[in-house]
C-alpha positions as a LaTeX table, in Angstrom:
\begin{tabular}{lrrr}
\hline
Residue & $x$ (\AA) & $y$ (\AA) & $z$ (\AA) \\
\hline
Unk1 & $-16.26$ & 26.98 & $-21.54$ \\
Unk2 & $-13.46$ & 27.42 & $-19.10$ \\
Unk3 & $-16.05$ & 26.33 & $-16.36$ \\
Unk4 & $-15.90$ & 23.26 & $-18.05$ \\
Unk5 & $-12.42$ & 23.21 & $-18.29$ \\
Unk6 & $-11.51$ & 23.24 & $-14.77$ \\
Unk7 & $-14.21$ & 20.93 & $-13.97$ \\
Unk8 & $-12.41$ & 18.33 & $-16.34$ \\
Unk9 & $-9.52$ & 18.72 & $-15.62$ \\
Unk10 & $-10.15$ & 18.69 & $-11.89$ \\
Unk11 & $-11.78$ & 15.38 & $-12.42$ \\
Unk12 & $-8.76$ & 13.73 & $-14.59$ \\
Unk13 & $-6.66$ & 15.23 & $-11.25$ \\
Unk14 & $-9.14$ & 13.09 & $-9.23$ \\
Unk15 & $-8.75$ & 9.75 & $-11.72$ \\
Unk16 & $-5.38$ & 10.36 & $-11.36$ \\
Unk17 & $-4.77$ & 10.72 & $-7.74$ \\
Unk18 & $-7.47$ & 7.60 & $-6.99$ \\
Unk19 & $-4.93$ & 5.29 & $-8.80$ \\
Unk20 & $-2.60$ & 6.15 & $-6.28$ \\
Unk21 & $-5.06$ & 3.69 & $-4.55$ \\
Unk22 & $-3.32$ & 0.90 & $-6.56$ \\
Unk23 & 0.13 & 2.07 & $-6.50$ \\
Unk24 & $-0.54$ & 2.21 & $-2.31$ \\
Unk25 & $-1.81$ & $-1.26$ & $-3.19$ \\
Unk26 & 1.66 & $-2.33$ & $-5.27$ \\
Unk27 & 3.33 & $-0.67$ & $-2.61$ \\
Unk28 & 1.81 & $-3.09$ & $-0.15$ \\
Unk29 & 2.62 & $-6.16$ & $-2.39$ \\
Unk30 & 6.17 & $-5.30$ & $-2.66$ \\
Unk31 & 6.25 & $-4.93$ & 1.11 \\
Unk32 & 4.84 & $-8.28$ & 1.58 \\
Unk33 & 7.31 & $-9.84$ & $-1.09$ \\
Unk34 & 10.24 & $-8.57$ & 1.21 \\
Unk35 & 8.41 & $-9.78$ & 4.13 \\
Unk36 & 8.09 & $-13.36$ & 2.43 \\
Unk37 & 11.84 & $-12.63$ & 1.52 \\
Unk38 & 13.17 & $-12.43$ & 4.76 \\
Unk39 & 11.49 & $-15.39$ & 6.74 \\
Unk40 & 12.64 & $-17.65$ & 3.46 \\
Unk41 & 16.58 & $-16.05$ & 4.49 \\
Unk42 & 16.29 & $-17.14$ & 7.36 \\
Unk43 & 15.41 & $-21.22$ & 6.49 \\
Unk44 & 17.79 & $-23.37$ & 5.64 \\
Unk45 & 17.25 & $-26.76$ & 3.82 \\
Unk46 & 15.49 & $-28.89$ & 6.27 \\
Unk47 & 14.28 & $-26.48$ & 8.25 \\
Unk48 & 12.51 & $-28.31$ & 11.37 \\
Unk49 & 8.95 & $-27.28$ & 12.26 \\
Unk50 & 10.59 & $-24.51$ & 15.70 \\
Unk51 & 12.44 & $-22.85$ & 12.51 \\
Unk52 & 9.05 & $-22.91$ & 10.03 \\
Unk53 & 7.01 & $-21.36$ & 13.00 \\
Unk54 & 9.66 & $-18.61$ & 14.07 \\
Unk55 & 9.64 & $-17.65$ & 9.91 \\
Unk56 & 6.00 & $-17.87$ & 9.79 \\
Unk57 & 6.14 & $-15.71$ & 13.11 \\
Unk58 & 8.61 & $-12.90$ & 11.40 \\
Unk59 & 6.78 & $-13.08$ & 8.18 \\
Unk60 & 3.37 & $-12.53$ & 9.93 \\
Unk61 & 5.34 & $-9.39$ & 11.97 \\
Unk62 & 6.75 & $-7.70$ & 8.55 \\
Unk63 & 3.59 & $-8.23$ & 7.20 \\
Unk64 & 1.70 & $-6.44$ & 9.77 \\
Unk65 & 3.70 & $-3.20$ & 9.37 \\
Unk66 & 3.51 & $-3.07$ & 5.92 \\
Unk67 & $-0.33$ & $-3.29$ & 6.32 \\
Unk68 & 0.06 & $-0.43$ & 9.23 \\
Unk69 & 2.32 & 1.45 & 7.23 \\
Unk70 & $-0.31$ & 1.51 & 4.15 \\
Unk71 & $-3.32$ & 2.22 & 6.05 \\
Unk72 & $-1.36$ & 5.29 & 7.77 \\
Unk73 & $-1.48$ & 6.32 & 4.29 \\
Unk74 & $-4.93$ & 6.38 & 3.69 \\
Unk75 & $-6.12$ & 9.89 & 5.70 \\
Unk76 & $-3.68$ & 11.50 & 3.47 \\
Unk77 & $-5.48$ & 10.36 & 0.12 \\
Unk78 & $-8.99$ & 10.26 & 1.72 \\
Unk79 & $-7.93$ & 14.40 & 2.53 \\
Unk80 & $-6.71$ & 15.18 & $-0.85$ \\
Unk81 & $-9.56$ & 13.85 & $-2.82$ \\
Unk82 & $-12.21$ & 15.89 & $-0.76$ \\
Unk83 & $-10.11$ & 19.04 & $-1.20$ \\
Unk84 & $-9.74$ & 18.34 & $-5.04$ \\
Unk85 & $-13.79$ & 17.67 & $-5.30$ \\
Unk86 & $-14.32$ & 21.20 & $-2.78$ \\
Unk87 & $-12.42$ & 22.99 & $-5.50$ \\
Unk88 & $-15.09$ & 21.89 & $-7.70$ \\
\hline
\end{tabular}
């Protein structure tokens, strides 16, 4: 039985740590909300079409880090889940 046990609970640790996936996912909408956030700061009213292509410029920048900053992530995870199932 406690074979069973650990093997159990080792999977819920798994289940667990793979919806990190989604909160790395969340994390990477709420970066991209910011990013959104900070080209519309930096419009005014009637923005002219220079202004709409330097926010679309910054936007596209922020966005690109967030995406860099969540796949820097991913070696982490990918490294954690193999040594959970190796315990196994």
């Amino acid at each position: 039985m406690r074979d069973f046990q650990v093997i159990y609970l080792s999977f819920l640790w798994i289940v667990d740590y793979l919806s990190s996936g989604k909160t790395l996912q969340e994390r990477f909408q709420r970066c991209a909300v910011r990013c959104q956030a900070l080209a519309r700061d930096g419009l005014g009213y009637d923005a002219k079409l220079a202004d709409q292509e330097r926010a679309q410029a910054k936007f596209n920048g922020c966005l690109d880090e967030c995406g860099k900053e969540c796949l820097s992530r991913i070696p982490k995870l990918k490294q954690d889940i193999v040594a959970q199932i190796q315990r196994l």
